[in-house]
Each structure stands twice: as structure tokens, then as C-alpha cells.
KEPAMI-476692 format. One line per 2 residues: number of its first residue (from 1); their letters; for each residue y, z negated, x of C-alpha. Coordinates in Angstrom, 1 decimal. Layout:
<atoms>
NUM	A	Y/Z/X  ...
</atoms>
This chain:
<atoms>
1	XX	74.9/-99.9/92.8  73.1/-103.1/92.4
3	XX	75.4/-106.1/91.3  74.4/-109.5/92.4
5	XX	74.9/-111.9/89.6  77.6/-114.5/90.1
7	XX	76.3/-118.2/89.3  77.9/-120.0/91.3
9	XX	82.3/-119.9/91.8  83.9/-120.5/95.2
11	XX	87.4/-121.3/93.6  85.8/-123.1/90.8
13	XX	84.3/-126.1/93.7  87.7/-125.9/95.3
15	XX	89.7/-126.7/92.2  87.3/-129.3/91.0
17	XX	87.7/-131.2/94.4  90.7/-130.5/94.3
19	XX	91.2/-131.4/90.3  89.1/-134.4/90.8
21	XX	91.2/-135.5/94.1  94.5/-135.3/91.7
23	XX	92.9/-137.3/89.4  92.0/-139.9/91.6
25	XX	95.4/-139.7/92.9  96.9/-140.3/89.3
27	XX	94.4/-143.2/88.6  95.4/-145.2/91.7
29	XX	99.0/-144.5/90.9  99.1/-146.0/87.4
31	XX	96.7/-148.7/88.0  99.6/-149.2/91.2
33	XX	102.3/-148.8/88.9  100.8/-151.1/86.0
35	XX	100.2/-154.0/89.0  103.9/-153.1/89.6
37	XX	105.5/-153.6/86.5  103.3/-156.9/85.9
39	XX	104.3/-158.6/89.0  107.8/-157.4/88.4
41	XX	108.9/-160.9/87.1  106.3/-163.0/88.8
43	XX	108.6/-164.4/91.6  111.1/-164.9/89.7
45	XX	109.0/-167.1/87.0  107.6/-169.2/89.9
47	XX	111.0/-169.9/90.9  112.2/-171.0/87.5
49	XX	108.6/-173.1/86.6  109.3/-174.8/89.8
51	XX	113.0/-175.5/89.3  111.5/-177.1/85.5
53	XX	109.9/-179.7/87.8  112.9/-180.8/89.6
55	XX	115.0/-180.5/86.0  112.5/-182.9/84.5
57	XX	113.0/-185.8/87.1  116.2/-185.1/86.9
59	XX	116.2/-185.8/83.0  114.5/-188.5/83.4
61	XX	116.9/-190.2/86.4  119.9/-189.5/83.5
63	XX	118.2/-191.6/81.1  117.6/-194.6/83.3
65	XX	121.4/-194.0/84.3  122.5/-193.8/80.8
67	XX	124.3/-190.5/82.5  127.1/-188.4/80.5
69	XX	125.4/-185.1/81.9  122.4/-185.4/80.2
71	XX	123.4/-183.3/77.0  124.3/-181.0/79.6
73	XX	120.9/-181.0/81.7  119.1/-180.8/78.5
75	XX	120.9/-177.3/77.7  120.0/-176.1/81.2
77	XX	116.5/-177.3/80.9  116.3/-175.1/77.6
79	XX	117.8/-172.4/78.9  115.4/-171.6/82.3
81	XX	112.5/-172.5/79.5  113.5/-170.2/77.2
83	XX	114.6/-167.8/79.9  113.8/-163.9/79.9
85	XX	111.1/-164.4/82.8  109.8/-166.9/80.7
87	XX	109.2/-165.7/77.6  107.9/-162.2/79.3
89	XX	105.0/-164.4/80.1  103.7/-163.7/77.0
91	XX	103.2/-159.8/77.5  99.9/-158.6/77.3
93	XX	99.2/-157.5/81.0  99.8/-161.3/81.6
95	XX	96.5/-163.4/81.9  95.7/-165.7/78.7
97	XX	95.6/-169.0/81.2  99.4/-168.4/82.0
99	XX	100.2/-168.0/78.2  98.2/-170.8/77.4
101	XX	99.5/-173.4/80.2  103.1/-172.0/79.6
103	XX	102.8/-172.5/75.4  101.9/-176.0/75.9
105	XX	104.6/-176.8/77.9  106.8/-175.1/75.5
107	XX	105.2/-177.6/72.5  105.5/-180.8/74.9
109	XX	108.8/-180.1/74.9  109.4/-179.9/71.5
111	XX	107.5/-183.2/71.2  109.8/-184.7/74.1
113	XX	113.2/-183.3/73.0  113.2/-185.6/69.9
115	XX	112.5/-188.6/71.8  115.5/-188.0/74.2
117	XX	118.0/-187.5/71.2  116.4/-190.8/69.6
119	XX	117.6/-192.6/73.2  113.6/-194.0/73.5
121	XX	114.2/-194.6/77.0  111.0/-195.7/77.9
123	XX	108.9/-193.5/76.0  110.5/-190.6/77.5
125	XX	109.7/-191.7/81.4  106.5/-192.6/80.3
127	XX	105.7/-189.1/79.5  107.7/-187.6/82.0
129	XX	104.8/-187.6/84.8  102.3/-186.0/82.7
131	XX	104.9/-183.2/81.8  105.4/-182.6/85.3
133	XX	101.6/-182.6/86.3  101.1/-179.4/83.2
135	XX	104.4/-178.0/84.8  102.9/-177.5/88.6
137	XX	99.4/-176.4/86.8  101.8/-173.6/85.6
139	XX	103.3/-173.0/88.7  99.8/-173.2/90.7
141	XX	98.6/-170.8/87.7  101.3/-168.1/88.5
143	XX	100.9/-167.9/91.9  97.1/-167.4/91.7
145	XX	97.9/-164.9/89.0  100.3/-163.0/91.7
147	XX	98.3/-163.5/94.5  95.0/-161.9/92.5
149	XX	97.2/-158.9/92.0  98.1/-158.4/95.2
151	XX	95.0/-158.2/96.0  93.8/-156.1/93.0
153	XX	96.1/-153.3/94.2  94.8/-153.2/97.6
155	XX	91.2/-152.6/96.4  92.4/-149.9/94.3
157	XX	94.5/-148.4/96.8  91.6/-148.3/99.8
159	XX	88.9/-147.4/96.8  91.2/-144.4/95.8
161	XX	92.3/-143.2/99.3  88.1/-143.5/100.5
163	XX	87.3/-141.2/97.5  90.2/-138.8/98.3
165	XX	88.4/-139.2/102.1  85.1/-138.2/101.1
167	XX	86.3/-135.2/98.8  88.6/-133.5/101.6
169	XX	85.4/-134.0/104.0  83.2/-132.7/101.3
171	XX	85.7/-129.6/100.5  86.2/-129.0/104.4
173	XX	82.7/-128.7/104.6  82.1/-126.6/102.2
175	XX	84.6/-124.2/103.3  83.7/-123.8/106.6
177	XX	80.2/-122.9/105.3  80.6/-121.2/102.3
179	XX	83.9/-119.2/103.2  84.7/-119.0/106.6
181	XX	81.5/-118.4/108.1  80.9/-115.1/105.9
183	XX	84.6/-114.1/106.4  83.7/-114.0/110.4
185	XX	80.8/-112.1/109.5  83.0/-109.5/107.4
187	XX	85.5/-109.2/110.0  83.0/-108.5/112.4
189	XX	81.8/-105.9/110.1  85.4/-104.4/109.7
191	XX	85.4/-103.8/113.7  82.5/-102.8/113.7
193	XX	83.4/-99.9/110.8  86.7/-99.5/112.9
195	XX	84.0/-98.0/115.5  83.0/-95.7/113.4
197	XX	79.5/-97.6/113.0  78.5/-97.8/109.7
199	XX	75.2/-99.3/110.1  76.0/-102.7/108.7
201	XX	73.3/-105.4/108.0  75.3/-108.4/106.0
203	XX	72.8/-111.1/105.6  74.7/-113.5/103.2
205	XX	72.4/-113.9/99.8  75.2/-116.5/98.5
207	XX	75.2/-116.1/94.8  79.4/-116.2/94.5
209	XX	82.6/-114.0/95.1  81.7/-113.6/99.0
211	XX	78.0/-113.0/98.6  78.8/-110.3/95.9
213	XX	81.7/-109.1/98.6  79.2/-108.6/101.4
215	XX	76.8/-106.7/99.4  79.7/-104.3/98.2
217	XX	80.7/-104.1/101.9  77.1/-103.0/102.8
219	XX	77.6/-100.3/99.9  81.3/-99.1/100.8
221	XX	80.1/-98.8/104.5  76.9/-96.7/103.3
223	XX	79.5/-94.4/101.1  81.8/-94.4/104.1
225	XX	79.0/-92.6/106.6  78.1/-90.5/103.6
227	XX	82.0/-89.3/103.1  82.6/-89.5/107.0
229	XX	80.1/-86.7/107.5  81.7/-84.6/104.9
231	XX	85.1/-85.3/106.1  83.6/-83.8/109.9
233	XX	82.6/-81.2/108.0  85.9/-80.2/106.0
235	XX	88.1/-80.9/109.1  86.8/-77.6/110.8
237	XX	87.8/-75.7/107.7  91.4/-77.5/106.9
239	XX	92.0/-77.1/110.7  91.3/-73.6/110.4
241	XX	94.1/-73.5/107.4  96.6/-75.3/109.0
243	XX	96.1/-73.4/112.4  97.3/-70.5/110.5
245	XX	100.0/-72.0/108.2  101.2/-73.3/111.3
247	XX	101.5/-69.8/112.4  103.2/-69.0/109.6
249	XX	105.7/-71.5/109.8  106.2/-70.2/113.4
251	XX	106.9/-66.8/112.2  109.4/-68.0/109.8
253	XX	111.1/-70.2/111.9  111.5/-67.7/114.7
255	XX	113.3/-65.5/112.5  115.4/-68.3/111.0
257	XX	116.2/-68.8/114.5  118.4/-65.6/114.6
259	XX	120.5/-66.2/111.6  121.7/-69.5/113.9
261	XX	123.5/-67.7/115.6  128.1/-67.2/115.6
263	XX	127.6/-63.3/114.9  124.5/-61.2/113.7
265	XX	124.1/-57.8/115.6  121.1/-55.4/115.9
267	XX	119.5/-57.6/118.7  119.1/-60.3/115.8
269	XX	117.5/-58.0/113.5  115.1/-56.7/116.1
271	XX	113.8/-59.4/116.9  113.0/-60.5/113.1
273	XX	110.5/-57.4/112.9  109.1/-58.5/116.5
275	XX	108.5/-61.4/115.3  107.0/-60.1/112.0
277	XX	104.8/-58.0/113.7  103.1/-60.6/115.7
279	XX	101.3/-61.5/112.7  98.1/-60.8/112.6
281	XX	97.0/-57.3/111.0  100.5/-55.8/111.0
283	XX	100.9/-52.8/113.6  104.2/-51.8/112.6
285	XX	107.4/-52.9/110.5  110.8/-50.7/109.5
287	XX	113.5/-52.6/108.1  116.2/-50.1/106.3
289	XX	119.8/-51.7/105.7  122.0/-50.3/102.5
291	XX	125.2/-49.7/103.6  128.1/-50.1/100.8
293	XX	129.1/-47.1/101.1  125.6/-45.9/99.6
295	XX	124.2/-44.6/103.6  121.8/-46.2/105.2
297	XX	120.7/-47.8/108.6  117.1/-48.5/110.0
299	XX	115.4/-50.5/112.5  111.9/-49.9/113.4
301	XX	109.7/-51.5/115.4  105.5/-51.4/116.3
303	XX	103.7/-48.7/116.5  104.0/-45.8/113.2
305	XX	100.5/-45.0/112.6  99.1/-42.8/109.6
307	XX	98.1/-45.7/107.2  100.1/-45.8/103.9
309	XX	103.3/-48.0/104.2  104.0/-51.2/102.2
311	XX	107.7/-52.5/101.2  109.6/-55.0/99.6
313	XX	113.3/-54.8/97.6  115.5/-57.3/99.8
315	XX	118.1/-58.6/97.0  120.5/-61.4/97.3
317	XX	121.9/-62.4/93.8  121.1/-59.2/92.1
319	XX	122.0/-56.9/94.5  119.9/-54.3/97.1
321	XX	120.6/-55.5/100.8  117.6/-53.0/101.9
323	XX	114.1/-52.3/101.6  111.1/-53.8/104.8
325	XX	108.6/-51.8/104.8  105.4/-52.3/107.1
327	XX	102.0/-51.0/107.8  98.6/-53.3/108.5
329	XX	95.2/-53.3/109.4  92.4/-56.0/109.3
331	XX	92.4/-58.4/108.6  94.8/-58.1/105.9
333	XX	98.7/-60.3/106.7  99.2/-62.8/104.3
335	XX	101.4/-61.4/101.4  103.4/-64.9/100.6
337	XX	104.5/-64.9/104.5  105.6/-61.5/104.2
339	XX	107.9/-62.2/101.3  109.1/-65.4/102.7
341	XX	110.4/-62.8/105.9  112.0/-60.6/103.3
343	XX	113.5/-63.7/102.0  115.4/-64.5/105.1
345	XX	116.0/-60.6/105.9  117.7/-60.0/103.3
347	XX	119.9/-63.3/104.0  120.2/-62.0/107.1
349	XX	121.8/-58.7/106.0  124.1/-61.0/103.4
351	XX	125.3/-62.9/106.1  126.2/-60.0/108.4
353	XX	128.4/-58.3/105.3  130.0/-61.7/105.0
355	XX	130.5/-61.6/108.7  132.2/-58.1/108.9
357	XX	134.3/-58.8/105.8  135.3/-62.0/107.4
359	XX	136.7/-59.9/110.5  138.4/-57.8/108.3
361	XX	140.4/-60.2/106.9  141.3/-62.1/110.1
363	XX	142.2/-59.0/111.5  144.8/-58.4/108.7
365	XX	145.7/-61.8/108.4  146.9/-61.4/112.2
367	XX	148.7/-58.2/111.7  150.1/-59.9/109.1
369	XX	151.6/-62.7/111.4  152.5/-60.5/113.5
371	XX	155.1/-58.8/111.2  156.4/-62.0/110.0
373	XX	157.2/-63.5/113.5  158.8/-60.0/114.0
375	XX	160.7/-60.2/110.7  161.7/-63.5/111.4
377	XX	163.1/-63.5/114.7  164.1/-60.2/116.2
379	XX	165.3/-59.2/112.6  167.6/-61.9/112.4
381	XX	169.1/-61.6/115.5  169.5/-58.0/115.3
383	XX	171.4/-58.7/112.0  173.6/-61.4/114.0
385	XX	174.3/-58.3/116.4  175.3/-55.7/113.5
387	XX	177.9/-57.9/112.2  179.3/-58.9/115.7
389	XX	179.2/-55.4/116.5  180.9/-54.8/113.2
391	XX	183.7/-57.3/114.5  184.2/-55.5/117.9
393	XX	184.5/-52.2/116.0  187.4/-53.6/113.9
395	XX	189.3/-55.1/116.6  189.1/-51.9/118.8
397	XX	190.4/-50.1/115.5  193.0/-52.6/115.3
399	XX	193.6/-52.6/119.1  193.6/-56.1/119.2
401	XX	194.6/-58.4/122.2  192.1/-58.3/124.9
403	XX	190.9/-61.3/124.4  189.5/-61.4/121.5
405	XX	188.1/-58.1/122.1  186.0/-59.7/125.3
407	XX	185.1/-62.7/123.4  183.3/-60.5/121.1
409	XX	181.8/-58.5/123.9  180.6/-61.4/125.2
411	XX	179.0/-62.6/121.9  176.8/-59.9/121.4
413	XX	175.7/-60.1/125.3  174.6/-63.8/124.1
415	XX	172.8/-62.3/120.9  171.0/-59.7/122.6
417	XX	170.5/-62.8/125.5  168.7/-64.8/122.7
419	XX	166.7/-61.8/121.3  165.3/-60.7/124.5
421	XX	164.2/-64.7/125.2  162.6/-64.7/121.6
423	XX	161.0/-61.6/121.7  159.3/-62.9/125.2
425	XX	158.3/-65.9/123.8  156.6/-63.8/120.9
427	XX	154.9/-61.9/123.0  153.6/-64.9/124.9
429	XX	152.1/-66.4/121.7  150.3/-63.1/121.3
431	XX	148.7/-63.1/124.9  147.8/-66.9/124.2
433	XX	143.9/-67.3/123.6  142.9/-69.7/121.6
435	XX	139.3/-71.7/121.4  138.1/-71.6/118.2
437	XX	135.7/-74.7/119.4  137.6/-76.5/121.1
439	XX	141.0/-77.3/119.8  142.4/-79.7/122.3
441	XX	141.2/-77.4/125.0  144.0/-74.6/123.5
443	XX	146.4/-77.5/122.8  146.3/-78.5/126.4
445	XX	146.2/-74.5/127.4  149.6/-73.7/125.3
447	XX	151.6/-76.8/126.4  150.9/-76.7/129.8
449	XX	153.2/-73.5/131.0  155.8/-75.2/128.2
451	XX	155.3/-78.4/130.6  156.7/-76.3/133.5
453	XX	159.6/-75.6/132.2  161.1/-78.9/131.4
455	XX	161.1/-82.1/133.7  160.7/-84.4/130.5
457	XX	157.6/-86.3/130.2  154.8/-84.3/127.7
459	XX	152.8/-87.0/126.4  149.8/-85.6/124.6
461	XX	147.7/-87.8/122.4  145.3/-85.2/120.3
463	XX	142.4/-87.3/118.3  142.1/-84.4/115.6
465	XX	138.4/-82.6/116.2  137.9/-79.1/116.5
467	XX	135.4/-79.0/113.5  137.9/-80.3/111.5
469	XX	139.7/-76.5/111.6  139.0/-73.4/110.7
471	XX	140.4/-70.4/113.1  143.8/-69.6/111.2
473	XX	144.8/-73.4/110.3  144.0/-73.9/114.2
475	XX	145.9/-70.7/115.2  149.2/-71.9/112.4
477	XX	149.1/-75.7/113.6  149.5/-74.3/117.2
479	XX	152.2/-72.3/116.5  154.1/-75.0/114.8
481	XX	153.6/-77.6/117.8  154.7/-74.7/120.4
483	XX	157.9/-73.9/118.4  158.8/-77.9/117.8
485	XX	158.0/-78.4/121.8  160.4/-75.5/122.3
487	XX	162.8/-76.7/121.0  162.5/-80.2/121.9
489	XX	162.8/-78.1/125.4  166.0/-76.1/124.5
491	XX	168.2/-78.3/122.8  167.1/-82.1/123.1
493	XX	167.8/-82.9/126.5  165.3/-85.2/126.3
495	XX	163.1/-87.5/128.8  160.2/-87.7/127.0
497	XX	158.6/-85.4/124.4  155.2/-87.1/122.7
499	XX	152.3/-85.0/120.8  150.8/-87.1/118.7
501	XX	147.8/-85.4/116.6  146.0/-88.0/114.0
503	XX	143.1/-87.3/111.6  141.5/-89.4/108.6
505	XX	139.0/-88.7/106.5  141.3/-86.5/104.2
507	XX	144.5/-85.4/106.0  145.8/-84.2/109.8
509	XX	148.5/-85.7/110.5  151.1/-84.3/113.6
511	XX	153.8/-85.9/115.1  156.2/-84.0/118.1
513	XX	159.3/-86.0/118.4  161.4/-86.9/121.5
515	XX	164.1/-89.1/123.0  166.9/-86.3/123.1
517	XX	170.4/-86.0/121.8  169.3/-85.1/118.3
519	XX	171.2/-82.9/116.0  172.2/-83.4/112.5
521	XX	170.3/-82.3/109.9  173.7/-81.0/107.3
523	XX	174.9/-79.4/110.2  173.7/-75.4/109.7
525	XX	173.0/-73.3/113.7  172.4/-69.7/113.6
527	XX	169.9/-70.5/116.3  168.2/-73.6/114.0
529	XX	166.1/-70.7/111.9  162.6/-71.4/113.9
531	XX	162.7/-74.6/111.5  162.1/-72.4/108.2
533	XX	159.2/-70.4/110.2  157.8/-73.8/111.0
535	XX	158.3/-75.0/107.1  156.3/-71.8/106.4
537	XX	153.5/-72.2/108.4  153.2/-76.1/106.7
539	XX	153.0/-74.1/103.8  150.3/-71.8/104.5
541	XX	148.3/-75.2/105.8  149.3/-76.4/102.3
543	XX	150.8/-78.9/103.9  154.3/-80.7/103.9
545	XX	156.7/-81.0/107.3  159.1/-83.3/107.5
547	XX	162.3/-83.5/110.1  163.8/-86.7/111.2
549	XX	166.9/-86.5/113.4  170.1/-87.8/114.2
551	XX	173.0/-87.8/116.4  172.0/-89.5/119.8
553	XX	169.0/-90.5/117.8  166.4/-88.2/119.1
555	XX	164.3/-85.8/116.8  161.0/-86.1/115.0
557	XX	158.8/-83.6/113.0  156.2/-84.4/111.4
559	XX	153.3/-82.7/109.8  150.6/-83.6/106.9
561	XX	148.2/-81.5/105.2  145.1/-81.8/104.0
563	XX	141.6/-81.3/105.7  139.4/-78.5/103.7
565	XX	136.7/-78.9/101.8  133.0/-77.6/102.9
</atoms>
């Protein structure tokens, strides 16, 4: 590329106008400041040259009065002679002419001070007119002085701003012809690029920075038409590339689709190898599932033709999840898209194992609960029954009075009373379904029949989100608020039983208390065992529970554990 030699700087003529307009500016300021700091004193000399003249006459009425004050008018004359304004008179930025007229009126006086301490009278007065006549020269002499300097910085100040003028004209000039007049053209040139027309003609021959920037712009815009066309060119091409990896990201993103899903089935796995097959060249896909207990399953899908099959080894960590196997024609799949499917297949087949397992374990889990709320409720009371029966027995042996043997009767009518009611209520939590997604849907679902049977007040205030709980915390926290509502129902006689259900950022906190009679906590019921079930179910939630109650008091139980992790 052809370089136009630079001769000639843009910010090299601003700075000097704008160097030589700062040094105009500091000229004019200290030839201002030097005017200054000579008329600083100027005024106050005048006044004290003038007072000198009224001192003199004043002298010279004390000697023809023979006054007393005259020592004393002599010291003051002195003093405003000798006085700092005075003697600064004789710094150089002074004129000669005032240091001249004020050092002979310093020697007269040193000829006339003698004659006043001699008392010659006349001589004295005689001179005293004279003295006075040199004194207003000097005045007269410092007032021209201050006058001439007045109008000293007035020239300099109009002769410094009229340069300062004529260089800010000058530079304005200059910019409007040198700078901004090409930059219009440029940015005309830029719009015109921006439309794609990169025919540029930039007529600007300047020999500085904007000249050389025009005839680079010319160049650039000549490279640009050059690269644009090969850019038209390479689109086709790229377009054709990414028209097909967008494909392939379809492919894959339809079969991660599936694995979004609560529960992988069959369906899901189908419609993987559908989706596989739509790929161009592939006629046919078979996807073969190792069981762990070493059989097999398949899934096949596309048309089988006679060509020989391909597969891939699905592992996950190491180990075989199954084998995809498919067959193709031209134009032959992409082989990185095909192991990206096998990738997500054999996640696929991880996740369903996980799934099933996961079921499993529920489903003992449950049965699990299930014997423990049959251990720890109808065992209990039959055990109460056994020993009451074991009572009746002895009194019959012992032929006991009647009473006694009726009282007994009628306690084991109450125990069986109480077992039948708990066994009910047993079965009821069993037939009670539960949301896994929605846990203040459930909530409201299992305290709602509760609310029937009571004419207390349930206040439910649930802020605790569903994602916050995994199916067997949510299935143990209901269990606990059913049995604490229970027995806020049974035994508080209350008018007004709150749910109150809190969650931070760590912990879930429940509260279930009520307005009732209370009970007190040293005091041991047979009937008070439903407490220890709830303490057990805290601990399961790793959790602590915590009872509050008194006589007349009303009841409280609360509830903290913490949230899980993941």
C-alpha cells in the first residue's frame, strides 16, 4: 500500500496555538502581577508625601510659637519619612525620578534638622517654602508614576487578550478546514460502506494524520469489496454446515427431550431410535438393553434391510448398559452424532435402573411403615387387653365382688373401643393420597375430614414449598401434623387449633399448637404413646420435636429439621 508522507502535524498547530496562547496568557499575567506588586504601596506613599507637607508647616508654626510639641512633631515628621512606604521607594521596579526627588528630600532634611535643634528660627522658615515646593514635586511625581501604570496594564491586558483573539480565530479556522471538513467527508464514506458500497473516491491530498487517514480508508474500503466477495462466497458453504449441525443438534435434543420426563418407559426409548433414524442415511436402528440379571431386552425400529449392522458399547462409569446397533446407506450419518445418541442412551438406560431401584426401595420403605404403625398401635393396645384380661381371669378365680368384676369387663370393652378407633384411623392414613408436587395441596387434603370432626377453628398457615421435600420426608411430616391435629381433637377441648409451617434457607420449621386444656407433661397416659411415634418420625426427618404444654395452658408441638442437600 502506498503511504503518504506526513510533513505536516494536525495536533502539532493545535498545541502550538494552543502553547503560544498559554504563553501569552503567562506574559500578561506577570507583567499584571509585576504592575501589581509595584503599585502595591503607591497610595499609601502619596498619602504619607502629602501628609509631609502639612507636617512641615506645621514645624514651622511651632517654631514661630516657640511650642513645647515641637520635639514631638519632629519625631513624627521622621517617622512618616522614614516610614516602610517610604523607604520601598527605593526598590528597583520604582522609577529613578521618584528615588531621586524622594533622596533629596531625605538630605534637605538632614540639612534642616540641625538648624531646628540650634533654635535658628528664621533660617528654618526661610527654608521651609522651598522644602515644601520639592515635597509636592514628589507627591506630583508619584501620582504620575501610578497613573502611568495604570495605564501600562491596560495596554498589556488588551494587547494580550487581541493576541489570544486572533489565535482562537486562527485555530477555529484551521479546524474547521483542516479537520472537520475531512471528518464529514469520512463519515459520509462510513455510510456509504454501511451500504455495502465500497466504491469510495476520498479527495483529500492533505499531507497530515487525516490525509494519510483518507487514503487508508480508500484502501480498507478496496480490501473490504475484495473480502466481502469472499465472505458471499463462504457463506453458502458455512450455511450448508451449520444447516446440518443444526440438524444434529435437533436430533440430540429430541432425545434429551425424553430423559425429561418423571418415569422412563419403552415409549421413551422408542422414540430415541425414531428420532435417530431420521437422520439422514440411517434406514434402521436396534437398541438392546442388558438386563442385571445377564438377559436381555431390545427395541427395534426402521426398516432391517440386508446391509451389515454397525454398533456401539453403551457404558456409564465402566459398566455395559447395552449395545445400539444401526444400519445406513448414502450418504453416510455422521459418526460423532451417532456417538453423541449412544451417549445419552446409555444415560437413558442408567436412569431407568436408578428409577426402578428407586421404586424398590419406596415400596419397602412403605411396607416398612406400615408394620411400625401396626406395631405401635394395635400391639400396644392388645397388650393393654392381655393384662386386663389377665385381671378379669383372676378375679373370676377369686370369685370376686361383682363389681370389680364389671369394672374390669368394662375396661377391656374401652381397650378394644380404642383399638378399633386406632386401627380405623390407620387405615385412613393408608387410603390418604398424597401429592408428591404439591405439598400444601395434601396438607389441605388430610386436614380437611380432620376439620369435620371438631368445631374448633383449623387455622392453616403452610409457607413450606413442595420442592423443598422429597416423597418420604413429605409422607413422615404429614403423618406427624395428622397425629398432633388428632390429638389436639381428642383431648384439648380446644377453640382454636393453628398449623403453622415455616421454611428458611436451611431448616422447616412446624408449629401445631392449640388453646385447649393442656396436659402435663410428668404426668404418664396409656393413651399418650402417639407422642413417641411422632418423636420417631422427627427422627427419621433427622429432625428434633419439641412439646410445650401445661395445665389450662394449652399445648404446642413443634418441629425442626433440616432441608436436604441437592
Amino acid at each position: 500500500m502506498n503511504r503518504i508522507k506526513k510533513t505536516h502535524s494536525l495536533t502539532a498547530t493545535i498545541a502550538r496555538s494552543l502553547v503560544l496562547i498559554l504563553i501569552i496568557s503567562i506574559i500578561t499575567t506577570a507583567l499584571a502581577l509585576m504592575t501589581l506588586v509595584s503599585s502595591q504601596s503607591d497610595a499609601e506613599a502619596i498619602n504619607i508625601a502629602g501628609s509631609l507637607r502639612m507636617q512641615s508647616y506645621r514645624l514651622a508654626f511651632d517654631v514661630e510659637t516657640e511650642s513645647p510639641l515641637l520635639s514631638a512633631h519632629i519625631e513624627q515628621f521622621e517617622h512618616s519619612l522614614y516610614s516602610a512606604p517610604m523607604k520601598g521607594l527605593s526598590y528597583w521596579l520604582i522609577s529613578s525620578e521618584i528615588q531621586q526627588h524622594y533622596n533629596h528630600i531625605v538630605l534637605r532634611w538632614e540639612e534642616l534638622h540641625p538648624i531646628l535643634e540650634k533654635d535658628n528660627n528664621t533660617v528654618f522658615i526661610q527654608h521651609v517654602a522651598p522644602f515644601v515646593h520639592r515635597i509636592n514635586t514628589f507627591v506630583a511625581e508619584l501620582q504620575k508614576s501610578s497613573e502611568l501604570k495604570l495605564q501600562r496594564l491596560a495596554i498589556i491586558g488588551a494587547i494580550g487578550l487581541s493576541l489570544i483573539i486572533l489565535i482562537v480565530f486562527f485555530t477555529i479556522r484551521y479546524t474547521r478546514q483542516q479537520i472537520v471538513a475531512p471528518l464529514n467527508v469520512l463519515v459520509d464514506a462510513c455510510k456509504q460502506v454501511k451500504r455495502k458500497d465500497f466504491r469510495l473516491e476520498l479527495l483529500n491530498n492533505s499531507n497530515n494524520e487525516l490525509g494519510i487517514l483518507a487514503h487508508t480508508f480508500s484502501q480498507m474500503s478496496s480490501d473490504l469489496e475484495q473480502l466481502y466477495q469472499g465472505l458471499e462466497r463462504s457463506v453458502s458453504e458455512k450455511t450448508h454446515r451449520l444447516r446440518h449441525a443444526n440438524e444434529s443438534l435437533q436430533v440430540l435434543y429430541n432425545c434429551s427431550q425424553q430423559l425429561s420426563v418423571s418415569h422412563l418407559t419403552r415409549e421413551q426409548f422408542t422414540n430415541m431410535l425414531e428420532t435417530m433414524i431420521a437422520i439422514d442415511g440411517l434406514i434402521g436402528a436396534k437398541l438392546i438393553i442388558a438386563e442385571q440379571n445377564s438377559s436381555t431386552s431390545e427395541i427395534q425400529v426402521g426398516q432391517q434391510a440386508g446391509q451389515h449392522w454397525q454398533y456401539n458399547e453403551l457404558y456409564i462409569d465402566g459398566e455395559l448398559m447395552g449395545q445400539l446397533w444401526w444400519q445406513y446407506t448414502l450418504p453416510c450419518p455422521d459418526k460423532a452424532l451417532i456417538n453423541n445418541i449412544s451417549q445419552i442412551l446409555a444415560r437413558a438406560i442408567y436412569y431407568n435402573r436408578a428409577q426402578k431401584q428407586a421404586e424398590y426401595l419406596l415400596l419397602m420403605e412403605e411396607r416398612a411403615t406400615i408394620a411400625r404403625e401396626l406395631h405401635d398401635s394395635l400391639a400396644q393396645s392388645l397388650s393393654y387387653l392381655k393384662i386386663q384380661l389377665a385381671l378379669l381371669k383372676r378375679e373370676l378365680n377369686q370369685r370376686a365382688q361383682n363389681e370389680n368384676t364389671h369394672q374390669a369387663v368394662y375396661d377391656i370393652e374401652e381397650g378394644l373401643s380404642n383399638a378399633y378407633t386406632q386401627l380405623r384411623e390407620l387405615l385412613s392414613t393408608f387410603r390418604l393420597a398424597i401429592k408428591d408436587a404439591n405439598f400444601g395441596e395434601a396438607l389441605n387434603q388430610m386436614l380437611e375430614p380432620l376439620e369435620e370432626q371438631t368445631d374448633a377453628l383449623l387455622i392453616i398457615d403452610n409457607q413450606i414449598s413442595s420442592m423443598a421435600l422429597d416423597a418420604h420426608n413429605q409422607v413422615h411430616l404429614l403423618q406427624i401434623i395428622r397425629e398432633a391435629v388428632l390429638n389436639a381433637i381428642k383431648h384439648a377441648d380446644a377453640d382454636e387449633i393453628t398449623v403453622n409451617c415455616q421454611q428458611t434457607e436451611r431448616h422447616i420449621h412446624v408449629t401445631i399448637s392449640d388453646d385447649g386444656k393442656g396436659f402435663d407433661l410428668n404426668e404418664s397416659k396409656r393413651d399418650h404413646y402417639g407422642l413417641s411415634i411422632m418423636r420417631e418420625r422427627a427422627s427419621r426427618l433427622q429432625g428434633e420435636l419439641r412439646i410445650q404444654s401445661g395445665i389450662d395452658r394449652g399445648s404446642a408441638i413443634s418441629l425442626l429439621f433440616p432441608l436436604q442437600k441437592g
